[in-house]
DOLODREN-707627 format. One record per residue (C-alpha): x, z, y; residue in one letter. Coordinates in steps of 0.001 Angstrom, whole numbers, padded with zeros to 6 digits, always signed. Example, Ala and Ser with C-alpha at 12.3 -4.5 7.8 and 13.67 -1.06 7.14 Angstrom:
2
+012300+007800-004500a +013670+007140-001060s 
This chain:
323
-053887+016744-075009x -050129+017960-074645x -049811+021737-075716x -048830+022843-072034x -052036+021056-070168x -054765+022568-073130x -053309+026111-072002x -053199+025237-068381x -056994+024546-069144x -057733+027620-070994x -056131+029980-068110x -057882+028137-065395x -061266+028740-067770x -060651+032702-067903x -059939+032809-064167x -063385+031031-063304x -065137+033064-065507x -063474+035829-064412x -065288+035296-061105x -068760+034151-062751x -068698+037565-064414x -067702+039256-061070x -070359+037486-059178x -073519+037886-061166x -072429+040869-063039x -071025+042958-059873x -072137+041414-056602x -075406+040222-056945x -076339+042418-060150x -079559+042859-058479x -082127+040784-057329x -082407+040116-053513x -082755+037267-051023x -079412+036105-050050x -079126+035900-045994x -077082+033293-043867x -075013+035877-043218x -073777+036700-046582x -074060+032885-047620x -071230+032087-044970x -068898+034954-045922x -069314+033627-049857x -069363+030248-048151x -065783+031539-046617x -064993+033020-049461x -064896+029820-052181x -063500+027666-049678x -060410+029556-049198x -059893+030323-052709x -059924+026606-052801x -057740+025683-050306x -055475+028692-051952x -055701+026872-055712x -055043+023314-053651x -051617+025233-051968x -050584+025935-054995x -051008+022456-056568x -048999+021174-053280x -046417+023847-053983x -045983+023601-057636x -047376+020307-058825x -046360+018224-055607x -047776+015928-053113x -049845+012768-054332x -051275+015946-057095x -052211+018014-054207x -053673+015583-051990x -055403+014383-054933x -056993+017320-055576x -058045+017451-051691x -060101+014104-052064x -061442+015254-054782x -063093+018774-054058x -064030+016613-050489x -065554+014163-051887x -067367+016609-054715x -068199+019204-052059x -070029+015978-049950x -071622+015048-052931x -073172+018649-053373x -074947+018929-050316x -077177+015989-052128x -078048+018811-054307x -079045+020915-051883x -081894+018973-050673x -082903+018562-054940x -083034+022779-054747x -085371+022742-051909x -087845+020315-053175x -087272+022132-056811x -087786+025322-055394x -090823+024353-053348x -092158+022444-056319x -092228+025663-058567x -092836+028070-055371x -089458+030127-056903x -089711+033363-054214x -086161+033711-052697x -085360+036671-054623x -084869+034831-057715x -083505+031390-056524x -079233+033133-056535x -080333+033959-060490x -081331+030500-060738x -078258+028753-059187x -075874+030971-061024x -077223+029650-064294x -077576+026345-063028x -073451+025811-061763x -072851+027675-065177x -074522+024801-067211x -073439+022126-064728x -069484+023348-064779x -070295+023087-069136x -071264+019677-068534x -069348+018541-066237x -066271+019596-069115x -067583+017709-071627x -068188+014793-069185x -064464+014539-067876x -063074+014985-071362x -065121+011928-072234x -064355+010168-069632x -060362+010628-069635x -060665+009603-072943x -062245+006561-072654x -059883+005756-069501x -057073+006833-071727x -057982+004273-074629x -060012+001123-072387x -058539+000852-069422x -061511-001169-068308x -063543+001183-068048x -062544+002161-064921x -064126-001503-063785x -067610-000336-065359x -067201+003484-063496x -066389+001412-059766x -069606-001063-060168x -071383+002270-060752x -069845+003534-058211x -070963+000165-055322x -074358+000658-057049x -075403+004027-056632x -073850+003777-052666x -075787+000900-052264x -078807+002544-053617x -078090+005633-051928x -077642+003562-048641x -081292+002303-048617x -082983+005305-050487x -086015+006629-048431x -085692+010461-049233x -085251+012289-052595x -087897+012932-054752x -088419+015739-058032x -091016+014783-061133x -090696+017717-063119x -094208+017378-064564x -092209+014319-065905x -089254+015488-067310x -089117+015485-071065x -087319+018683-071807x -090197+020570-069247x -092516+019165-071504x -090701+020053-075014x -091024+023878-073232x -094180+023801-072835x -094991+022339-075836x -093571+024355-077759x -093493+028146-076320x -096382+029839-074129x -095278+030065-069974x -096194+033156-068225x -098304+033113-064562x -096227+033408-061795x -092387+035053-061107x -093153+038735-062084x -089349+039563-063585x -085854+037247-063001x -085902+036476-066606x -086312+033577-068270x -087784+035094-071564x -090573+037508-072298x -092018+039309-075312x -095882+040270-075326x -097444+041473-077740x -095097+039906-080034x -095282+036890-079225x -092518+034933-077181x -093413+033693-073601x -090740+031132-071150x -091111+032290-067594x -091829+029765-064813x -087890+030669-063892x -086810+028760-067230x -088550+025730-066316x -086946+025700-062719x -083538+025809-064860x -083964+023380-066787x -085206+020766-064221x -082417+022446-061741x -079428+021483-065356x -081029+018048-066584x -081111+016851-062227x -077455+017745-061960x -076806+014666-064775x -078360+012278-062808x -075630+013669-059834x -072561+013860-062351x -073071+010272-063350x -071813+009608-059444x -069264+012601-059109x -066707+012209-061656x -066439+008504-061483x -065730+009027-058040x -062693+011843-058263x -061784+009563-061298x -061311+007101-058637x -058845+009084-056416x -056884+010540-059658x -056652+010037-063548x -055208+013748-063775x -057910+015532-066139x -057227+018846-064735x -057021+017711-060926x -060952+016083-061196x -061939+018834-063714x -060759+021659-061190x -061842+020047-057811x -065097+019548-060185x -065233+023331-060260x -064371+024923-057376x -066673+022435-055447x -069686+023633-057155x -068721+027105-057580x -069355+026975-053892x -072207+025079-054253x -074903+028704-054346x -073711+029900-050702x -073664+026836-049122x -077279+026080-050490x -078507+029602-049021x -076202+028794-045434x -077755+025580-045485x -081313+025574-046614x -082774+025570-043227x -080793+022726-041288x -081045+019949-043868x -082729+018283-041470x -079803+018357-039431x -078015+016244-041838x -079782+012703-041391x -076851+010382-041708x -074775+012077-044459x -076812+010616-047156x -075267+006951-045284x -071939+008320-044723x -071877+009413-048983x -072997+006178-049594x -070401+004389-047655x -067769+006901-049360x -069187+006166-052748x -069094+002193-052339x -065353+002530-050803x -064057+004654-053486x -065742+002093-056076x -064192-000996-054358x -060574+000785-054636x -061315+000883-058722x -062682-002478-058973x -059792-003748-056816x -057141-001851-058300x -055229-004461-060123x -054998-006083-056646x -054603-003693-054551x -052785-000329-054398x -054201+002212-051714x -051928+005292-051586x -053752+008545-051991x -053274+009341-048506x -054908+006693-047207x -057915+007191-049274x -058060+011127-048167x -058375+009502-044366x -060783+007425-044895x -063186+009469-047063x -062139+012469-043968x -063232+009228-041711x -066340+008267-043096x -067733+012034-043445x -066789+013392-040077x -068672+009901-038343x -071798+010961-040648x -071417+014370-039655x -070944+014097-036403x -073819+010897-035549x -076201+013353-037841x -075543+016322-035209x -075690+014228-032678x -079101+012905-033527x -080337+016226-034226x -079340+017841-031081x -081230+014639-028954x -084526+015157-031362x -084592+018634-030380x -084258+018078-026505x -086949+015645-026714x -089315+018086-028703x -088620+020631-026568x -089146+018378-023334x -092531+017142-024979x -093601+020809-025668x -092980+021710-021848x -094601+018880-020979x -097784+019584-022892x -098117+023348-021549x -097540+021643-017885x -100773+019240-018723x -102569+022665-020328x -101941+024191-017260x -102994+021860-014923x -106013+021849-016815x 
């Protein structure tokens, strides 16, 4: 890695961890349920120090770099809200009270932003050396949209997860979510908490989701920094827009299809790249395209559900009444 881009990566490091330390250490030192409210003012918050980082690429960097990054953080902010529907069946799964689920997700986009590092310096190094990888990352791509396409919901095993079991195994777990910490010391001995296991299934789940992320910015740019940063500030936001969006997943009934769709497109553009060139503007359009249809069919859909509940409730109370 040239001299210039390995400190470009270390100041970009300090500034995110800058604002780790700021959020858990400051903000939310203490322990407390995080309202919609709050959530959409963080919510407001990341995006805009996005779209602030993503000026300055424009300005400084260029074009193609700065629309790059723009299909990037998209299509890795889409992605995310897949994770949000793994929280909520995590969280239900281990009954985490609310108070404790921030603590959790902090933790969690810590380990997962780790990961995700070591996972795009692998990977531009292997596109770096075989080029044909990239042909291997687009069928992965066309597979997981096509599996994604058909799914029928998401579902958790933690009771199957090998490193839950290597926990348990091999330290005592305390009853029930007295403290936020994930260790405890009684009577010399040392306990796990019930919050540690919720990490770990919350850090060894976001795999399974990196495995489709990074191909896919891969398949928009082969600038390191560009998927490692849109990477980042996609799932730094990831914490308020799990707490804004929480309670209208169910809103969101076509997005899984419209990901899909996105996911399949970007990995026909890698398999068919010796073929055919699609400027990164075009791509940016179409992902835009395909989103704001699944969006926008999802609200849709949720919005006539709702009038016909509602008109089925009223027409219930009417038959009560009559009654």
């Amino acid at each position: 890695m040239p001299q210039n881009e390995t400190l470009l990566f270390i100041l970009f490091n300090i500034f995110i961890l800058c604002l780790l330390f700021l959020d858990l250490g400051v903000i939310h030192r203490k322990a407390h349920s995080v309202g919609v409210r709050e959530a959409a003012i963080w919510s407001a918050v990341w995006v805009s120090l996005s779209l602030i980082f993503n000026g300055g690429i424009f300005y400084f960097v260029g074009q193609t770099a700065g629309l790059e990054f723009l299909a990037g953080y998209l299509i890795e902010k889409a992605l995310s809200v897949d994770n949000i529907f793994v929280f909520l069946i995590i969280f239900s799964y281990f009954g985490v009270p609310p108070v404790y689920q921030h603590k959790v997700l902090f933790w969690g986009v810590l380990g997962a932003l780790i990961m995700r590092s070591v996972f795009i310096a692998l990977g531009a190094t292997l596109i770096a050396r075989f080029d044909w990888i990239l042909y291997i990352f687009g069928g992965i791509l066309v597979l997981s949209g096509w599996k994604m396409m058909f799914q029928q919901g998401v579902t958790v095993h933690p009771d199957k997860n090998i490193f839950i079991r290597l926990a348990r195994r091999f330290f005592p777990v305390t009853a029930g979510y007295d403290s936020p910490r994930f260790f405890e010391r009684r009577g010399g001995k040392l306990f796990i908490t019930p919050l540690l296991l919720v990490l770990i299934t919350v850090e060894t789940t976001d795999v399974v989701f990196a495995v489709d992320s990074i191909p896919a910015v891969f398949g928009v740019t082969r600038d390191p920094f560009i998927v490692y940063s849109s990477n980042v500030f996609a799932i730094l936001g990831l914490r308020a827009l799990y707490f804004l969006l929480a309670g209208m997943m169910n809103s969101f009934a076509y997005l899984s299809h419209g990901l899909a769709l996105v996911l399949i497109f970007i990995g026909a553009k890698m398999l068919t790249e010796g073929l055919i060139h699609i400027p990164i503007g075009i791509s940016l359009l179409v992902v835009v395209g395909i989103l704001s249809i699944a969006i926008g069919v999802s609200l849709i859909h949720s919005r006539r559900r709702d009038t016909v509940r509602i008109a089925d409730r009223a027409s219930g109370e009417n038959t009560t009444k009559e009654q």
